[in-house]
DODO-784160 format. One record per residue (C-alpha): residue number from 1; x, y, z. Coordinates in Angstrom, 3 decimals. Each point is the difference from the previous one (the first is absolute). Layout:
    nr          x          y          z
   NUM          X          Y          Z
...
***
This chain:
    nr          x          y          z
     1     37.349     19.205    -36.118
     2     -3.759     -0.528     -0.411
     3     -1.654      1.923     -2.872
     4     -2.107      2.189      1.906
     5      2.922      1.413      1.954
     6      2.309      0.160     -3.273
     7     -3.008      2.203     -1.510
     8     -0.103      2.161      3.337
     9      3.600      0.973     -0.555
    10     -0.441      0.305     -3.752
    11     -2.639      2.832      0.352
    12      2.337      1.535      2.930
    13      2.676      0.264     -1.884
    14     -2.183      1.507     -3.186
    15     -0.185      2.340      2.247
    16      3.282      1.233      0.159
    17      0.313     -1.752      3.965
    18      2.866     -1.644      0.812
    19     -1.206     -3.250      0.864
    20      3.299     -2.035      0.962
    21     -0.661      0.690      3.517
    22     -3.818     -1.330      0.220
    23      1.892     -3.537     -2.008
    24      2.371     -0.260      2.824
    25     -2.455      1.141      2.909
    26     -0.891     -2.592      2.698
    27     -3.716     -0.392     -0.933
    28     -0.366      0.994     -3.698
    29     -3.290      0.131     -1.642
    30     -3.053     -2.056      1.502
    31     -0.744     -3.084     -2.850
    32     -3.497     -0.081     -0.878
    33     -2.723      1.012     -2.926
    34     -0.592      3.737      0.410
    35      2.199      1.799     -2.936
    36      1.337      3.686      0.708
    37     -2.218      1.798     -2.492
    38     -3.572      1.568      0.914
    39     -1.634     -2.867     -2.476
    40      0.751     -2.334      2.541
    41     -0.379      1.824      3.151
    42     -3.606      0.441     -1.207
    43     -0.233     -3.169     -1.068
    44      0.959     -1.676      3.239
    45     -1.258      2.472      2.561
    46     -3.374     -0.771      2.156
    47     -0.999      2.483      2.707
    48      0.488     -1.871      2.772
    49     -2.689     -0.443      2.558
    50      1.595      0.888      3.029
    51      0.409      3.591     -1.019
    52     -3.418      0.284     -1.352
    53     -1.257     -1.232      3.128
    54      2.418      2.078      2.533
    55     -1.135      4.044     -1.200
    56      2.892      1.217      2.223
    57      3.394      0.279      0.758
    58      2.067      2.027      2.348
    59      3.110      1.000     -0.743
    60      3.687      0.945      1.535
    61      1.153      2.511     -2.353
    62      2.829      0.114      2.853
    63      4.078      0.663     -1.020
    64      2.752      2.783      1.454
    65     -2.076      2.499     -1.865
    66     -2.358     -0.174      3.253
    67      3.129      0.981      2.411
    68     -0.622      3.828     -0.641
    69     -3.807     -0.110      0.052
    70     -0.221      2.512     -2.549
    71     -1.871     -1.672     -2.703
    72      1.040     -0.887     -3.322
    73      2.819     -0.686     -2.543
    74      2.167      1.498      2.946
    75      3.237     -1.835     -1.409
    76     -0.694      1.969     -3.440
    77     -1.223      3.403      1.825
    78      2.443      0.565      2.215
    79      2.735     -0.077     -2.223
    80     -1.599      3.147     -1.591
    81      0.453      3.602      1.354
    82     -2.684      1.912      0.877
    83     -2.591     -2.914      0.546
    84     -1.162     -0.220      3.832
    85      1.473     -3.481     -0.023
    86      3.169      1.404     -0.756
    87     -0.232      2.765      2.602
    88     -0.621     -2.980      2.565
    89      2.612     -2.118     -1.032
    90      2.284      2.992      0.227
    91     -1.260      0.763      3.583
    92     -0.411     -3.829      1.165
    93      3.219     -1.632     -0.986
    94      1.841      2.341     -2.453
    95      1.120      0.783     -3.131
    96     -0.649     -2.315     -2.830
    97      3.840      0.438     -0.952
    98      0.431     -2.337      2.881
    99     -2.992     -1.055      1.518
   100     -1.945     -1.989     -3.054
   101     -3.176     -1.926     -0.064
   102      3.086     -3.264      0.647
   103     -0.011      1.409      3.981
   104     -3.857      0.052     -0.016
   105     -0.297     -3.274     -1.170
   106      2.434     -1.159      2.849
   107     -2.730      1.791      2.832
   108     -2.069     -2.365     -0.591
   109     -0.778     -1.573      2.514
   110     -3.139     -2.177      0.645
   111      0.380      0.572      3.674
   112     -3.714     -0.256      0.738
   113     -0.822     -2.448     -2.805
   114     -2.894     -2.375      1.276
   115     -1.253     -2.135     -3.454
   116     -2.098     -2.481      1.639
   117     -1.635      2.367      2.200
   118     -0.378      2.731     -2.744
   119     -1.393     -3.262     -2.546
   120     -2.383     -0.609      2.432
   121     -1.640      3.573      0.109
   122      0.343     -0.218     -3.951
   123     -1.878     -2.900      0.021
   124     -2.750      0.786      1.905
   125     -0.346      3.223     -1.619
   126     -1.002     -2.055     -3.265
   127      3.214     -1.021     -1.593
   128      0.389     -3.050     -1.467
   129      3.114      0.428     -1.655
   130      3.099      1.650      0.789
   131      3.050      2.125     -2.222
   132      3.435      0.431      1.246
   133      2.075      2.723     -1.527
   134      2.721     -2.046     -2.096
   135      2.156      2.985     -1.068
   136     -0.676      3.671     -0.276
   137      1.033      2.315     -3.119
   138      2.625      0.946      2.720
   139      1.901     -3.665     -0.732
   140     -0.092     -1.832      3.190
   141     -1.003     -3.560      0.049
   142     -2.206     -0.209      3.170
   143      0.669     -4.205     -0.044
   144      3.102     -2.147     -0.193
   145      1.341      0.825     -3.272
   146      2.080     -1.769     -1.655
   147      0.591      2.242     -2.947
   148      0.303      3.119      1.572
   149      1.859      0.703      3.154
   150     -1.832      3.488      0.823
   151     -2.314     -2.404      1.945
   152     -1.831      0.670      3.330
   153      1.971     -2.975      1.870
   154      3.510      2.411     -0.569
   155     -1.797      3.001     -0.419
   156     -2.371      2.047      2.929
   157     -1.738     -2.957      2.199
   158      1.978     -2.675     -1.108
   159     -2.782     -2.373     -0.155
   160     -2.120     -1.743     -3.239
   161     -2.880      2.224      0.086
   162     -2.128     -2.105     -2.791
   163      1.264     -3.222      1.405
   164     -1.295      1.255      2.877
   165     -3.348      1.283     -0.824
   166     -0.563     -2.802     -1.790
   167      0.135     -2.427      2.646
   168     -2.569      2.058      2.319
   169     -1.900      0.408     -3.161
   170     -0.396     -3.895     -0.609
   171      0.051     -1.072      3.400
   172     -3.428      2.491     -0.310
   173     -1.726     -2.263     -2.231
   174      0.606      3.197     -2.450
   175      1.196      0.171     -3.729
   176      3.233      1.976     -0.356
   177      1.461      2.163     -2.801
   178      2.839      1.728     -0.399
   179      0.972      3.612     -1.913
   180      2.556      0.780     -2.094
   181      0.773      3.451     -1.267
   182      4.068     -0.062     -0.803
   183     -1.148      0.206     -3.794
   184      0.360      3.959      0.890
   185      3.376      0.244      2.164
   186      2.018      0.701     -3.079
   187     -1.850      3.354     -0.975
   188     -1.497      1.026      3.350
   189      3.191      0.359      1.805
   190      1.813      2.010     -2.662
   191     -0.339      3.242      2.457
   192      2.487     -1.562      2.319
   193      2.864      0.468     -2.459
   194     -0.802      3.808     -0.057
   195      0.582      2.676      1.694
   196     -1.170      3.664      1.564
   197     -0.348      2.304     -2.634
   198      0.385      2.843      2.596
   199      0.848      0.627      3.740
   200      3.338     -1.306      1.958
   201      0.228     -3.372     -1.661
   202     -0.332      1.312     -3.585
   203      1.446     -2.373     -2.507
   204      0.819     -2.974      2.196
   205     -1.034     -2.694     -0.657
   206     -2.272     -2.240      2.080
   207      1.021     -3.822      1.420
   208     -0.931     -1.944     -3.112
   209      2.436      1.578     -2.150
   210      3.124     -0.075      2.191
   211     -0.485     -3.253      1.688
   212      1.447     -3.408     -0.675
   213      0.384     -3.015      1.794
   214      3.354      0.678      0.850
   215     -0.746      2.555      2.168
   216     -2.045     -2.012      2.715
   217      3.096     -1.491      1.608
   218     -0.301      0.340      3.487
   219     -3.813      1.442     -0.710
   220     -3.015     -1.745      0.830
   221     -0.728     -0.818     -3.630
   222      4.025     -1.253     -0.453
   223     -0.647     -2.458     -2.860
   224     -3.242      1.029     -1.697
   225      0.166      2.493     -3.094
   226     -1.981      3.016     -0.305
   227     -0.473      0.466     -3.478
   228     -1.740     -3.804      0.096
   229     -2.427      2.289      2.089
   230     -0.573      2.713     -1.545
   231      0.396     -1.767     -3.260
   232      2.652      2.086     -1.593
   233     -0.357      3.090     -2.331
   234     -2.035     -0.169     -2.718
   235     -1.391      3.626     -0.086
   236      2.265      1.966      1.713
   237     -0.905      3.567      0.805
   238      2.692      2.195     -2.124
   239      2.174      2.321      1.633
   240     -0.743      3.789      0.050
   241     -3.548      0.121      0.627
   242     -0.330      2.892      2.366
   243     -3.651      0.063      1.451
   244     -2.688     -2.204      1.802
   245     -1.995      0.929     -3.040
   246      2.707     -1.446     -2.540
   247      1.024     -2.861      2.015
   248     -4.218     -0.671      0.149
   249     -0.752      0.854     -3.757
   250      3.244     -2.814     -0.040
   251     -1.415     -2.482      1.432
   252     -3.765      0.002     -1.011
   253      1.567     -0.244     -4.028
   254      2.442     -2.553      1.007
   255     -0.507     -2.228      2.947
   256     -3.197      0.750      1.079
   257     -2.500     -1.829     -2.301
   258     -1.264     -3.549      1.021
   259      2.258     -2.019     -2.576
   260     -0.615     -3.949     -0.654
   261      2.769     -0.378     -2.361
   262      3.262     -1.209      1.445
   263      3.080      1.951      0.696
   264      1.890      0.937     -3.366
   265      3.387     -1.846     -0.118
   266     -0.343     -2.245      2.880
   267     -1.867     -2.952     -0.402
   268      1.589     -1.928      3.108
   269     -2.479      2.723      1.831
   270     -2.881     -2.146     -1.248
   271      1.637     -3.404     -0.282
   272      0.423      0.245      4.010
   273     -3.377      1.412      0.367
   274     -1.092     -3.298     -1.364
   275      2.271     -1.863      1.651
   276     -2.028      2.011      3.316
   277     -2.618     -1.032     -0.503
   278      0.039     -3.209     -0.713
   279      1.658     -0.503      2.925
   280     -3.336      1.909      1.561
   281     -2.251     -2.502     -1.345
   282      2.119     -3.026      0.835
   283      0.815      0.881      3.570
   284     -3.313      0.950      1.248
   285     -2.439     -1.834     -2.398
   286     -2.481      3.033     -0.152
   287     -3.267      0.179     -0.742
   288     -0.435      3.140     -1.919
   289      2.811      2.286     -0.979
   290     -0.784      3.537     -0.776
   291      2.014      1.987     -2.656
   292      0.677      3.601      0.264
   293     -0.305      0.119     -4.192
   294     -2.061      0.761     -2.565
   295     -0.545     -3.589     -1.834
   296      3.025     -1.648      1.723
   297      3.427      1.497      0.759
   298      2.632      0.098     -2.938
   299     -2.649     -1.242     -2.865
   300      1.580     -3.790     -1.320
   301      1.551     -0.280      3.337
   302     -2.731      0.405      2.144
   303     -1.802     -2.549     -2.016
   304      3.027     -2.239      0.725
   305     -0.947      0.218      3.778
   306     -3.626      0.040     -0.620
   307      0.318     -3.262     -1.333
   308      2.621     -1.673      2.564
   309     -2.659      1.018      2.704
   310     -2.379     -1.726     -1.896
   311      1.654     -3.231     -0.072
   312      1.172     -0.097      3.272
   313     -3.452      0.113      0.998
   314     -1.081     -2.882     -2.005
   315      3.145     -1.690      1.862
   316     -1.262      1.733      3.277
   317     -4.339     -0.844     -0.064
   318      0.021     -2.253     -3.513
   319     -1.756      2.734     -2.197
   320      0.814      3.982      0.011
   321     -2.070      0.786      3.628
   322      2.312      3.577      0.081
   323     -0.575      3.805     -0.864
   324      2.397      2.192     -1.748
   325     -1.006      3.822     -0.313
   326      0.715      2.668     -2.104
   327     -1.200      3.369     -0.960
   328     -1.562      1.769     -3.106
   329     -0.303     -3.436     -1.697
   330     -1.681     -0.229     -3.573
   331     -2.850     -1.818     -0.312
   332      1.228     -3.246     -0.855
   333      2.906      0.036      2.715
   334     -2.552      0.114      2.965
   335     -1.057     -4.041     -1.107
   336      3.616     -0.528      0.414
   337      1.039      2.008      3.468
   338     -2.466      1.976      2.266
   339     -0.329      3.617     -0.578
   340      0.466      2.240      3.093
   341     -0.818      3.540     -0.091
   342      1.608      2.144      3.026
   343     -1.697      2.022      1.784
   344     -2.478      0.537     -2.659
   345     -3.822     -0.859     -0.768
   346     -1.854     -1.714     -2.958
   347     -3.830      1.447     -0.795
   348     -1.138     -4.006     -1.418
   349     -0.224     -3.546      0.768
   350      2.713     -1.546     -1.533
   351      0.361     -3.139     -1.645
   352      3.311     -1.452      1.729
   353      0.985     -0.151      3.155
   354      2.507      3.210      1.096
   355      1.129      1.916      3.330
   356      0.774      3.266      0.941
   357      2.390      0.837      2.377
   358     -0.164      3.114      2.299
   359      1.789      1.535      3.677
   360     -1.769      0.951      3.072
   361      2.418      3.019     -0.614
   362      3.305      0.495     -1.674
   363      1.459     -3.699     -1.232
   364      2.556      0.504      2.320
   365     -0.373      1.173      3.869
   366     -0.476      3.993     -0.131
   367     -0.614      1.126      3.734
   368     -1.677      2.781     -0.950
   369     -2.927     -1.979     -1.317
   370     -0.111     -1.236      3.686
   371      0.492      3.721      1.360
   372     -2.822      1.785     -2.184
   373     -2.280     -2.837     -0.249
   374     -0.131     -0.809     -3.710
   375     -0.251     -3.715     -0.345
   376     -2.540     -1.781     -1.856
   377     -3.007     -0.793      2.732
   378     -1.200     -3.431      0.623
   379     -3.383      1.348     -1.909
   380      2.365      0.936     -3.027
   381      1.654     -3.273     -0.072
   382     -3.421     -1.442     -0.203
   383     -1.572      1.821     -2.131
   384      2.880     -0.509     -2.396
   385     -0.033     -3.572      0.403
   386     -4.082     -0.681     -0.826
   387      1.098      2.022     -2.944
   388      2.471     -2.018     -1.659
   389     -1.577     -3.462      1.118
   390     -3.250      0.911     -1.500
   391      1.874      0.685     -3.760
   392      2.226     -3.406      0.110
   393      2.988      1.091      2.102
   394      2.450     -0.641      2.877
   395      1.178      3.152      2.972
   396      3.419     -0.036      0.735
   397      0.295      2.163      2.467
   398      3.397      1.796      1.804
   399      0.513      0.236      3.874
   400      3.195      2.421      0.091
   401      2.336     -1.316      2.791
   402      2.936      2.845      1.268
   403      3.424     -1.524     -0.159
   404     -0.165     -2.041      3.434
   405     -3.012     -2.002     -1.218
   406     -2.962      1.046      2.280
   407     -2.971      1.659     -1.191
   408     -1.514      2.773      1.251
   409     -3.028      0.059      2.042
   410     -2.026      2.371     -2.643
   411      0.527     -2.957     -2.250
   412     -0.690     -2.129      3.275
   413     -3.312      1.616     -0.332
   414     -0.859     -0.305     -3.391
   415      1.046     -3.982     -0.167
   416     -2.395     -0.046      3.356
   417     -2.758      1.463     -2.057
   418      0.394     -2.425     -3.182
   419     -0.104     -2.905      2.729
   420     -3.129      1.103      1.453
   421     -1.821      0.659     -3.740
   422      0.992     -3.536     -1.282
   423     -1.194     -1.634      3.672
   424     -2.969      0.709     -1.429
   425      0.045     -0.103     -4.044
   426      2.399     -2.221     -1.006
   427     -2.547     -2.134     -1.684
   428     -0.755      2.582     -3.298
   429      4.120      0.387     -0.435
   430      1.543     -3.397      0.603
   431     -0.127     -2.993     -2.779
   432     -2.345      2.861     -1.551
   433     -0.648      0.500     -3.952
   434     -1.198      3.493     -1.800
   435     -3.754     -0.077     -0.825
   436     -0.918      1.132     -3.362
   437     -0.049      3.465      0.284
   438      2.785      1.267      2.943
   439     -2.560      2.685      1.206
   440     -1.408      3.581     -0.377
   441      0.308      2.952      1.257
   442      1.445      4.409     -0.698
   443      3.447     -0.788      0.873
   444      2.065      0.359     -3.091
   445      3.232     -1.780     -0.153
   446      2.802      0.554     -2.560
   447      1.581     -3.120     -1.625
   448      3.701     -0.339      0.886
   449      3.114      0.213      1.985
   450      0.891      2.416      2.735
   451     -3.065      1.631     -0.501
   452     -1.793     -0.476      4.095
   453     -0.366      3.691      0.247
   454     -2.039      0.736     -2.491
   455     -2.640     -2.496      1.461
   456     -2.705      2.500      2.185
   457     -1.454     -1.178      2.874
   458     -2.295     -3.203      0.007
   459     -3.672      0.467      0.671
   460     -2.992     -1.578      1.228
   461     -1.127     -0.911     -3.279
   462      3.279     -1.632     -1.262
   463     -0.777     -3.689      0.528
   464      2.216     -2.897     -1.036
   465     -0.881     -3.927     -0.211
   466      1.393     -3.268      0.079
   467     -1.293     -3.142      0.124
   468      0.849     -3.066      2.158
   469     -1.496     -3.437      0.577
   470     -3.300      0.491     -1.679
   471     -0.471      3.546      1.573
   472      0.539      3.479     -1.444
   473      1.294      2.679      2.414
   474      0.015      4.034     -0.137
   475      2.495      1.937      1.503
   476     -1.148      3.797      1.034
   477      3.277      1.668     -0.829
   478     -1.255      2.755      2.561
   479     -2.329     -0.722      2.459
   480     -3.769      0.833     -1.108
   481     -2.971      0.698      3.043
   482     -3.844     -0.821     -1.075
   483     -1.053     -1.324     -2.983
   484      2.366     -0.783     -2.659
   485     -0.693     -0.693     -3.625
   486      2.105     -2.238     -2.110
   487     -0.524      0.563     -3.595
   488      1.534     -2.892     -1.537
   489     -1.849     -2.344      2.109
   490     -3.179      1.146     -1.202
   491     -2.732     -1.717     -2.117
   492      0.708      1.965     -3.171
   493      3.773     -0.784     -0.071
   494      0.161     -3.724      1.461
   495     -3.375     -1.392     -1.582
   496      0.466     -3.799      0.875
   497      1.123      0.144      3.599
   498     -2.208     -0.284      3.523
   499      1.172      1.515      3.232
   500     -1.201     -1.891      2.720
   501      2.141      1.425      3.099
   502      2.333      2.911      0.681
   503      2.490     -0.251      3.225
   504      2.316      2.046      1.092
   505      3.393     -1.222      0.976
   506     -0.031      0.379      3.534
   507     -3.381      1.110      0.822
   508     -3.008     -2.137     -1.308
   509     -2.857     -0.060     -2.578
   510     -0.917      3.533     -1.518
   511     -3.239      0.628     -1.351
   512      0.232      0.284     -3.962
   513     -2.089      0.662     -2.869
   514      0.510     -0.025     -3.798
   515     -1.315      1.641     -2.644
   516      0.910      0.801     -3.811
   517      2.809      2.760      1.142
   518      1.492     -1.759      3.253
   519     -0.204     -2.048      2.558
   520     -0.367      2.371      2.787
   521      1.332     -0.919      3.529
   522     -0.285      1.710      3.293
   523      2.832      0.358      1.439
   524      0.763      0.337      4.365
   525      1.781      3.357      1.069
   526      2.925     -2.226      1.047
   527      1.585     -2.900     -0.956
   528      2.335     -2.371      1.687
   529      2.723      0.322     -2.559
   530      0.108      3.905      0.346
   531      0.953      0.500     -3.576
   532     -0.477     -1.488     -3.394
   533     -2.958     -2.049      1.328
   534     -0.753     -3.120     -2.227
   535     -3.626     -1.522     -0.938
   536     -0.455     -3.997     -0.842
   537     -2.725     -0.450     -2.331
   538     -0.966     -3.149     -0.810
   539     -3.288     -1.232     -2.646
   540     -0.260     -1.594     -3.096
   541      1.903      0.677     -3.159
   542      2.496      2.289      1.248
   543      3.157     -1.737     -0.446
***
C-alpha cells in the first residue's frame, strides 16, 4: 500500500469510519501528491482556466422527485401530514403506510428524455458546461452504481442517467459535472419512519419503518432493501405525539436542521458514501463536482474525497484542471475548493473565482410555476448573469425537467430568449475577466445564501462590466433610453484612461462624451438585444 493511500485511511478511520471496506474496494484511493487536509488542498489547487473562461453552466437538477411536479424535498414532505405534498401524495397514489417515496422513485420514467437534443438548446443558450444530478438527499444513484443498488438502471427508467448525460455533454464539446447531495439522506428522510399524529391512520407507521428486504419477494423491488433507502432510523419520531403541531414542533428540533455531521452510531453510512463517490469520480471522470455541504460533506471525510478527485485529475489532464464546490467556506478553504453560494448574491468583487447556483423555478419540476407563470425571464437570467461575471464568478443555472424528461415550452421560451441575447453579446461574457471595479449603480444586494428575494428590481442605472481582449464592456442591467451617464467611467474617477469609441453590441457606434462625472452616452430607443443591452468601449489605459 502506497503512503498516500495508507494516510487516506489513517485519517478515515480517526474518524471513527470503518475503513475495511474502502481497503478491499475495487479502486481504492487515487496515488498521487495532494494530502487530505485543507493545507494541501490549498496548496495544490489552481483555478483552472476553463471555468474562468466558461461564466455558465446549465444544470439537470432532474431525479424521481420531478415525477409529481410539485416542487421540492417532496420525498421528505410528503411523508408529513398536513403539508400540501402530503395531501397530494395521499390523493395521487395513497397512503404513505403503503405507498412511500420507494413507488415514486419506480415512476420514473424518462419516457420523453431527449439529451442530445436538450444539450444542444443548452448550448446555444450560453452553456458551456453541463451538471448531472448524481444522487438526491432522497438516496437514488441516478448512474450505474456500484455501491448502492437504489440506482436508476433498477429503479424508475432503468437507464444511467449521468452516463448518459455525460456522453451528449462531451460529444457537445461541453465540460461536464456532476452533483452529489446523499451527504443529507440520513437526516432528511427521518419523516418516513413516522407517522399521522391524527386522522384514520393515526399511529401507523409509514413504509420506512416496517419494510425490509424480505418483503419484496414477488414485488418489483424483490431483492433490494428499504432501509438501505431510506437509510434506517436514526431520529425516529416517538410514539404518542397527537397533533400536526407536535409531530411539526418534532421534527423542526430533531430532524429538521441542515446537519453535516454523520449519522451517530453508524459509520458504514459514511464509509459507503465514500465508497459512492468515488465510484462517481472514477466512472464518469467529471469535471466539476458540486457538493450539497457546507465546507465538504462529513468534515475529515470529505477531505478524503476532495483529495482522491484531486489526484485522479492529475492522472486524468497531468495537473489538477477540476472544480470541487462547497458552501459557506472560510476564507482560506475557497484557495482550496470553489465557493458556491445558492441562490444568493454577493455586493463586491471578489478575489477568487466562485459560482452561484440558482432555478428557473423550484429545483425540481413544479407545474404550477408553468401554470401561473413564475419562472425566472430570459431578462432575469441575464441580468443575474452580468452580475456575477462582473464580481469574479460562474452562473449555474437550473432548467427543471417533469419526470418524463421534456421541458416545458415556458422554459422553451426563456432558453429561446438567452439564445437570442448571447447571438449578439457573447463577446463581454465568454473567456471574460472582472474589471477593477464590477460596476455602479442603487440596487442593493445582500451578501449570502438563499437570499434572491430580497434583491429589488434592477434599474437603468445599475451597470456591470467586464473586460475581454483589450476591451471593457457595460452591461445595462435594465434597459436605459437617451443619454446615459456612467459615473465610474468618468474623468474624476479613472484619471489615466482615454475613450476613443463606444459601440453597442448589435447596433453600431454611439456618440459619447466624457467629462469629470461620466462618460455620457446616448443611447437608441431600441436595441437589438431587447434587454440588458451591452456597450464595448475601447481607448487607452482602460484595461
Amino acid at each position: 500500500m502506497d503512503v498516500n493511500r495508507r494516510s487516506l485511511l489513517a485519517g478515515i478511520a480517526a474518524t471513527g469510519v470503518a475503513s475495511r471496506a474502502l481497503a478491499q474496494s475495487p479502486m481504492g484511493f487515487a496515488a498521487g501528491p495532494v494530502q487530505p487536509t485543507w493545507e494541501s488542498l490549498v496548496d495544490h489547487y489552481r483555478y483552472p482556466e476553463w471555468f474562468r473562461d466558461a461564466k455558465l453552466g446549465l444544470w439537470s437538477h432532474w431525479g424521481p422527485q420531478s415525477v409529481p411536479e410539485q416542487g421540492d424535498w417532496y420525498g421528505r414532505f410528503m411523508y408529513m401530514q398536513g403539508h400540501p405534498m402530503y395531501e397530494h401524495h395521499l390523493k395521487t397514489y395513497g397512503h404513505p403506510t403503503v405507498s412511500g417515496m420507494m413507488e415514486v422513485q419506480n415512476r420514473w420514467t424518462a419516457a420523453r428524455w431527449d439529451p442530445d437534443a436538450l444539450i444542444a438548446r443548452y448550448q446555444k443558450a450560453g452553456a458551456k458546461y453541463f451538471m448531472s444530478l448524481a444522487c438526491h438527499h432522497d438516496n437514488l444513484d441516478c448512474y450505474d452504481s456500484r455501491y448502492h443498488a437504489w440506482n436508476s438502471l433498477r429503479v424508475g427508467p432503468k437507464k444511467d442517467i449521468v452516463g448518459t448525460w455525460e456522453q451528449a455533454a462531451r460529444r457537445a464539446g461541453l465540460k461536464f459535472g456532476v452533483s452529489n447531495h446523499a451527504a443529507h439522506s440520513w437526516h432528511w428522510y427521518q419523516p418516513a419512519y413516522g407517522y399521522d399524529p391524527v386522522g384514520e391512520h393515526k399511529g401507523q407507521r409509514y413504509d420506512a419503518f416496517r419494510l425490509r428486504k424480505a418483503d419484496g419477494k414477488g414485488q418489483w423491488w424483490e431483492g433490494l432493501d428499504p432501509q438501505q433507502l431510506y437509510t434506517g432510523g436514526h431520529a425516529v419520531m416517538p410514539n404518542g405525539i397527537d397533533s400536526i403541531a407536535g409531530m411539526n414542533k418534532w421534527h423542526d428540533a430533531n430532524d429538521g436542521q441542515w446537519v453535516e455531521t454523520p449519522p451517530p452510531n453508524d459509520p458504514g453510512y459514511v464509509t459507503k458514501w465514500l465508497l459512492r463517490q468515488i465510484d462517481l469520480m472514477e466512472k464518469y471522470k467529471p469535471d466539476i463536482c458540486y457538493f450539497d455541504d457546507y465546507g465538504l460533506p462529513f468534515g475529515p471525510v470529505g477531505l478524503q474525497a476532495a483529495a482522491d478527485y484531486y489526484n485522479r485529475s492529475i492522472q486524468w489532464h497531468g495537473k489538477i484542471d477540476v472544480v470541487l464546490t462547497g458552501k459557506q467556506l472560510k476564507p482560506n478553504q475557497r484557495f482550496g475548493i470553489v465557493q458556491d453560494v445558492e441562490r444568493g448574491f454577493t455586493d463586491h468583487l471578489w478575489d477568487e473565482p466562485w459560482q452561484t447556483d440558482t432555478c428557473l423555478g423550484d429545483w425540481f419540476y413544479n407545474v404550477a410555476r408553468l401554470n401561473d407563470k413564475s419562472y425566472k425571464t430570459a431578462e432575469q437570467v441575464i441580468q443575474r448573469l452580468a452580475d456575477v461575471i462582473s464580481k469574479n464568478g460562474n452562473l449555474l443555472l437550473s432548467v427543471p425537467q417533469p419526470g418524463d424528461g421534456a421541458i416545458d415550452s415556458e422554459e422553451e421560451k426563456i432558453l429561446d430568449g438567452m439564445t437570442a441575447w448571447m447571438a449578439i453579446n457573447d463577446e463581454a461574457v465568454f473567456g471574460s475577466r472582472p474589471w477593477r471595479a464590477y460596476g455602479e449603480g442603487p440596487t442593493k444586494l445582500q451578501v449570502g445564501m438563499q437570499n434572491e428575494q430580497t434583491a429589488g428590481a434592477f434599474t437603468a442605472q445599475d451597470v456591470r462590466f467586464t473586460t475581454n481582449k483589450g476591451a471593457l464592456y457595460a452591461f445595462f442591467l435594465s434597459p436605459p433610453h437617451g443619454d446615459v451617464a456612467i459615473k465610474t467611467l468618468g474623468h474624476d474617477r479613472l484619471k489615466d484612461a482615454g475613450i476613443e469609441r463606444v459601440t453597442l453590441l448589435g447596433g453600431g457606434t454611439l456618440p459619447h462624451r466624457r467629462d469629470g462625472a461620466a462618460l455620457h452616452v446616448a443611447m437608441p430607443g431600441t436595441t437589438a438585444s431587447g434587454f440588458v443591452p451591452v456597450l464595448k468601449i475601447e481607448g487607452r489605459g482602460l484595461v
